[in-house]
C-alpha positions as CSV (number, residue, x, y, z in Angstrom):
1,X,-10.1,-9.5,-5.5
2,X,-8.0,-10.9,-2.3
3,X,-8.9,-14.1,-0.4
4,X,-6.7,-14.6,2.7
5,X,-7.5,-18.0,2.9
6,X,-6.9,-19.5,7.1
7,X,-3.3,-18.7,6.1
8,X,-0.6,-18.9,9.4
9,X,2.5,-17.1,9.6
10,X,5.5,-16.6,11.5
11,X,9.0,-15.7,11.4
12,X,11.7,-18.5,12.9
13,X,11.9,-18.2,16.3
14,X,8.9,-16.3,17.0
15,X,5.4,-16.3,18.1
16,X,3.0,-16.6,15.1
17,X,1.3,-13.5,14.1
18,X,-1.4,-15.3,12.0
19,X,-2.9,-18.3,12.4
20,X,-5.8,-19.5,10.4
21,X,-6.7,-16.0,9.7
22,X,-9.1,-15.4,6.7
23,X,-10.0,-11.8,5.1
24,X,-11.2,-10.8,2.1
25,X,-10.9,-7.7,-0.2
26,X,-13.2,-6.5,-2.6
27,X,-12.0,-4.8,-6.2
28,X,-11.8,-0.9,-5.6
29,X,-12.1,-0.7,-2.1
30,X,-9.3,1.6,0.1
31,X,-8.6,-0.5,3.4
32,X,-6.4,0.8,6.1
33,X,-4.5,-1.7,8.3
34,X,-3.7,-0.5,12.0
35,X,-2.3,-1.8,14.8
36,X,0.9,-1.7,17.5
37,X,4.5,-2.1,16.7
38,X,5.5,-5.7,15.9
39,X,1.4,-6.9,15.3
40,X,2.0,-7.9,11.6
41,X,1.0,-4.7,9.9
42,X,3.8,-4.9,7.4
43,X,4.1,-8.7,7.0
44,X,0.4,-9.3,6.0
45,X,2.0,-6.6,2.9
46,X,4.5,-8.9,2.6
47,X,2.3,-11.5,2.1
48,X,-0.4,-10.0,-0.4
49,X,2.8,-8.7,-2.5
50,X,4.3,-12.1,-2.6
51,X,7.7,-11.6,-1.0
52,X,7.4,-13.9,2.3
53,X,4.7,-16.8,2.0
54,X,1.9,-18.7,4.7
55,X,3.6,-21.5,6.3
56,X,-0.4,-22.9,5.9
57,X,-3.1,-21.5,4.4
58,X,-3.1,-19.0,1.0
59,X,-3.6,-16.5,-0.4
60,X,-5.4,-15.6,-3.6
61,X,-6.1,-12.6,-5.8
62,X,-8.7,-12.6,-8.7
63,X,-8.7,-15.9,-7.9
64,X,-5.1,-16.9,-9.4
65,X,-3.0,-18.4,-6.3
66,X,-0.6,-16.3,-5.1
67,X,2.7,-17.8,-5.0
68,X,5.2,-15.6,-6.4
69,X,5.0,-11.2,-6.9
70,X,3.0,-10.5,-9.2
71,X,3.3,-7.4,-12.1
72,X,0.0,-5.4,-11.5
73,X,1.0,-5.1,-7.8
74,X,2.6,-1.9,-6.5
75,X,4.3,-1.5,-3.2
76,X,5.4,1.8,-1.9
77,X,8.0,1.5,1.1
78,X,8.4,4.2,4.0
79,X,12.0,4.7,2.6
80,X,11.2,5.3,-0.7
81,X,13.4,2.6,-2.3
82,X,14.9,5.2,-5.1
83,X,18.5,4.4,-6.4
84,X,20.4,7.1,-5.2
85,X,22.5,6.9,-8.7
86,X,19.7,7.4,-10.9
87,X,17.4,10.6,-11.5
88,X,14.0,11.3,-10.4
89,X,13.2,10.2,-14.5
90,X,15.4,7.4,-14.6
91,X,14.0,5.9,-11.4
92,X,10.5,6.0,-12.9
93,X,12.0,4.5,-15.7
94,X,13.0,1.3,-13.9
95,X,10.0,-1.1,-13.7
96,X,9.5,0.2,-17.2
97,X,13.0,-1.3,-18.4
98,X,12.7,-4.4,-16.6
99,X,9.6,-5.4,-18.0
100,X,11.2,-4.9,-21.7
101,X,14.0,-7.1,-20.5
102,X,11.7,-9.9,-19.5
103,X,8.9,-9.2,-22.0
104,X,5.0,-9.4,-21.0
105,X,5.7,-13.3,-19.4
106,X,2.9,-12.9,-16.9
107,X,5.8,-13.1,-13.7
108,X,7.6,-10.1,-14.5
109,X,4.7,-8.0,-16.8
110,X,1.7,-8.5,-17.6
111,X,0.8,-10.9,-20.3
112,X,-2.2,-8.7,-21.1
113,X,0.2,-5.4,-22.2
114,X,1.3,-5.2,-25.4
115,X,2.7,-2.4,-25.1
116,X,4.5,-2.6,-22.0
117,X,7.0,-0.1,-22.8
118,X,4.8,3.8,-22.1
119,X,7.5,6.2,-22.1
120,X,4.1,8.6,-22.3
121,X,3.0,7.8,-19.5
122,X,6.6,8.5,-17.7
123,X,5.4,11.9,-18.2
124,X,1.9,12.2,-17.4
125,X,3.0,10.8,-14.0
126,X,5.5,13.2,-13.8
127,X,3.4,15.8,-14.4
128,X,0.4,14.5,-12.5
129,X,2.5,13.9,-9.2
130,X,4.2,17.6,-9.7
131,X,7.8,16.2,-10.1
132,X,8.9,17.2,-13.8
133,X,10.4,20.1,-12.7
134,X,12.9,17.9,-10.7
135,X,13.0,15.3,-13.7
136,X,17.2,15.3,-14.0
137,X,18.0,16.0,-10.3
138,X,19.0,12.7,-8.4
139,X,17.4,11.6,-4.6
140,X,20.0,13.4,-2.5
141,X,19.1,16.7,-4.2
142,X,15.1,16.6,-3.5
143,X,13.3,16.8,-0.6
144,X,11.4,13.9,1.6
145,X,8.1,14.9,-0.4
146,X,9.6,15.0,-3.5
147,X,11.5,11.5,-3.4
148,X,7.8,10.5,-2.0
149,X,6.0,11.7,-5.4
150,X,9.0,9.9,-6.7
151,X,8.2,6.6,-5.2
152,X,4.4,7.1,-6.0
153,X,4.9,7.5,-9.5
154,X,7.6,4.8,-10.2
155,X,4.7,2.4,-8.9
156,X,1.8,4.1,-10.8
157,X,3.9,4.0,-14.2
158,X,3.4,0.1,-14.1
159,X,-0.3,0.5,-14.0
160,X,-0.9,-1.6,-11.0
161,X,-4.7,-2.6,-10.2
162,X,-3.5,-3.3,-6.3
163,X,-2.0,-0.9,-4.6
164,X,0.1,-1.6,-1.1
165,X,1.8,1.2,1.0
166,X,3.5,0.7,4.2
167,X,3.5,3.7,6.2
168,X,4.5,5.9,3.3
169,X,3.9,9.6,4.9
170,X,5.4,8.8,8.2
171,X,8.6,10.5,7.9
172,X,7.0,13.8,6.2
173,X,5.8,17.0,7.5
174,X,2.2,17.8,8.1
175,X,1.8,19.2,5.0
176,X,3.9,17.7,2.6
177,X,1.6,14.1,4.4
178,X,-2.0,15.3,3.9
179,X,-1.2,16.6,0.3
180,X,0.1,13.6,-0.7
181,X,-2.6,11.8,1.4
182,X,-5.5,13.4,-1.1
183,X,-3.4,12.8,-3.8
184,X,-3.3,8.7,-3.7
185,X,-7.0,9.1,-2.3
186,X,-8.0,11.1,-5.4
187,X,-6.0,8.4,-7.6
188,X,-7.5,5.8,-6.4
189,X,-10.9,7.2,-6.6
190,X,-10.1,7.6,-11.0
191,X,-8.7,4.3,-11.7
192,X,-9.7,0.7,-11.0
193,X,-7.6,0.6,-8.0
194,X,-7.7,-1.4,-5.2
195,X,-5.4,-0.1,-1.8
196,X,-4.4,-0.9,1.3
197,X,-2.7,1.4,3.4
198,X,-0.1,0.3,7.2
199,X,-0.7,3.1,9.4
200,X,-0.4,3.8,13.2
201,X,-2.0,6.9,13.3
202,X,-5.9,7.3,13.8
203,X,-6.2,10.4,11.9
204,X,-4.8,8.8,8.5
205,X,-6.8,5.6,8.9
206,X,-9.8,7.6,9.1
207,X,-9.1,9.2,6.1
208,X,-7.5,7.3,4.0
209,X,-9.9,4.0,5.0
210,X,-13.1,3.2,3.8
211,X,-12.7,0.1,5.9
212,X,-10.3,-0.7,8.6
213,X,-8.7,-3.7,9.5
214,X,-7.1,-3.6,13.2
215,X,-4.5,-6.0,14.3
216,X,-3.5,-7.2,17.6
217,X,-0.5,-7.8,19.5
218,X,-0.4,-11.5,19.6
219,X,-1.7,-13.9,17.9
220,X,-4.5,-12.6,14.7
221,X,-6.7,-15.3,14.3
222,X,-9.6,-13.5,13.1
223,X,-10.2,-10.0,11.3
224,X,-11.5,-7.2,13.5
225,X,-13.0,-4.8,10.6
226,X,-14.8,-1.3,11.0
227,X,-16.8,0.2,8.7
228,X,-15.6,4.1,8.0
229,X,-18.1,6.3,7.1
230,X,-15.4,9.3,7.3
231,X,-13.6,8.2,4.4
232,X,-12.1,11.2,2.7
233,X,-13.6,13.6,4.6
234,X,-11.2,16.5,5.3
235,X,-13.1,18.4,8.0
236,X,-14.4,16.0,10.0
237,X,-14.6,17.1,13.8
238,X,-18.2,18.1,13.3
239,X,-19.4,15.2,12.6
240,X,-21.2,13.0,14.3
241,X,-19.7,10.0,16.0
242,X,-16.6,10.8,14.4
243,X,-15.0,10.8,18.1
244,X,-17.0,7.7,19.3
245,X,-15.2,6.2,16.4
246,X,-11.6,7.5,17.1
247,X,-11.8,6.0,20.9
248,X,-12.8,2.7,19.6
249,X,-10.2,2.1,17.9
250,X,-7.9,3.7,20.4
251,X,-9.1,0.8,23.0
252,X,-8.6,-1.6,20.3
253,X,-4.8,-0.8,20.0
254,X,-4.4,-0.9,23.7
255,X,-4.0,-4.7,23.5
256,X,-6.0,-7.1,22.5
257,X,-3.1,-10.4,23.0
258,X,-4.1,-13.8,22.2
C-alpha cells in the first residue's frame, strides 16, 4: 500500500532526518514507529499524510504518487484538533460537510463515494466509540478521553483505509490509554485498515505493533524493522522472550547517530 521510495528530508536549517530512505507497507498491517525526541517520528506522518513533501525521492500509496493529502487518509493529532466552538456531534460532522462542499473530486473525497454524505454513520461512530451520551456538550466540557474518542471518530466517519496517529494516548491516564488502545486495535482488526502508530513508549509499541519501525537520532538512511510477535497481547510478561525483545529495542533508542 506505501512505497517510501529513497525519499530525503529536512527542515531549513537543519540536519536531514532522511536521506535515501526506502520502506514499504503492506495493506492491513499495524506498524508502530519509535524512536527519541527530534528523530523524525512525526515528520515521516507528515510525509505519508501529504502535508510536508521529500526534497528527493517519493512516496507512493496504492501506487498513485503522493503529492498532495489525500481523502481516505486519517490523522489523529496528540491534541485532538476539535474546534472548541463546535459539539462533540458537530465536530464529527466536519470532514462530513467539507466533502459535500467540494463533492467526491478525488482531492478532497473520494471519487469512488457516491454517497459521501453518511449522517448514519455519524451515529454508529458515536455509539461505537461510547460518546453519544456527550453528543451536544462542546470540548471544554469533556474529559481528555472523551475529546480522544472525539478525535477517533471524526477520522473514522470519513472511512479512511490508512490510518496515522501521532502519539494520541500520551496525555491520558493509564486507563482511559489502554481502553482506547484496544479499541483502535479491535477497529483495525474489522475493517480494511492499514495503521501506523508514533510512540515513545515500549509497552504501546509492543501492543499496538505488529511490526516496528525504529528511528535514529541522526541521519535515517535505512529502516531498522522488528518483527512483533506480542501484538495485541494484553498479558504478556509470561511470555517468552517478551523481555529479550523490550531491551532490544531499549539499546536501539539509546542512539544509533549517523
Amino acid at each position: 500500500m506505501i512505497q517510501v521510495d529513497q525519499v530525503t528530508f529536512q527542515y531549513e536549517k537543519h540536519q536531514s532526518l532522511f536521506q535515501d530512505f526506502s520502506w514499504q507497507v503492506e495493506r492491513g498491517q499495524s506498524w508502530v514507529i519509535i524512536g527519541p525526541s527530534g528523530c523524525g517520528k512525526s515528520t515521516i506522518l507528515y510525509l505519508l499524510s501529504g502535508l510536508v513533501h521529500p526534497q528527493k525521492g517519493q512516496i507512493l500509496i496504492n501506487g498513485e504518487l503522493l503529492n498532495t493529502p489525500r481523502p481516505r487518509t486519517g490523522l489523529i493529532l496528540q491534541d485532538y484538533g476539535l474546534l472548541p466552538w463546535a459539539t462533540v456531534r458537530d465536530n464529527l460532522s466536519l470532514g462530513l460537510n467539507l466533502r459535500t462542499f467540494y463533492g467526491p473530486d478525488g482531492i478532497h473525497a473520494p471519487k469512488e463515494s457516491a454517497d459521501y454524505r453518511k449522517r448514519d454513520s455519524i451515529h454508529y461512530w458515536l455509539e461505537r466509540l461510547g460518546i453519544s451520551e456527550i453528543a451536544t456538550k462542546f470540548p471544554g466540557q469533556i474529559s481528555g478521553g472523551q475529546r480522544q474518542r472525539t478525535a477517533i471518530a471524526r477520522t473514522l466517519v470519513l472511512e479512511p483505509d490508512l490510518l496515522l496517529m501521532d502519539e494520541p494516548f500520551a496525555s491520558l491516564d493509564t486507563p482511559t490509554r489502554e481502553d482506547l488502545q484496544y479499541l483502535i486495535q479491535s477497529i483495525s482488526k474489522e475493517r480494511p485498515l492499514t495503521s501506523i502508530l508514533v510512540t515513545h513508549a515500549i509497552e504501546e509499541a509492543l501492543f499496538m505493533g505488529e511490526k516496528i519501525l525504529v528511528l535514529h537520532n541522526g541521519i535515517n538512511t535505512q529502516p531498522m524493522i522488528l518483527e512483533n510477535p506480542f501484538y495485541g497481547k494484553l498479558d504478556k510478561s509470561t511470555e517468552k522472550n517478551y523481555q529479550q525483545l523490550v531491551n532490544q529495542i531499549r539499546e536501539e533508542l539509546k542512539g544509533k547517530t549517523a
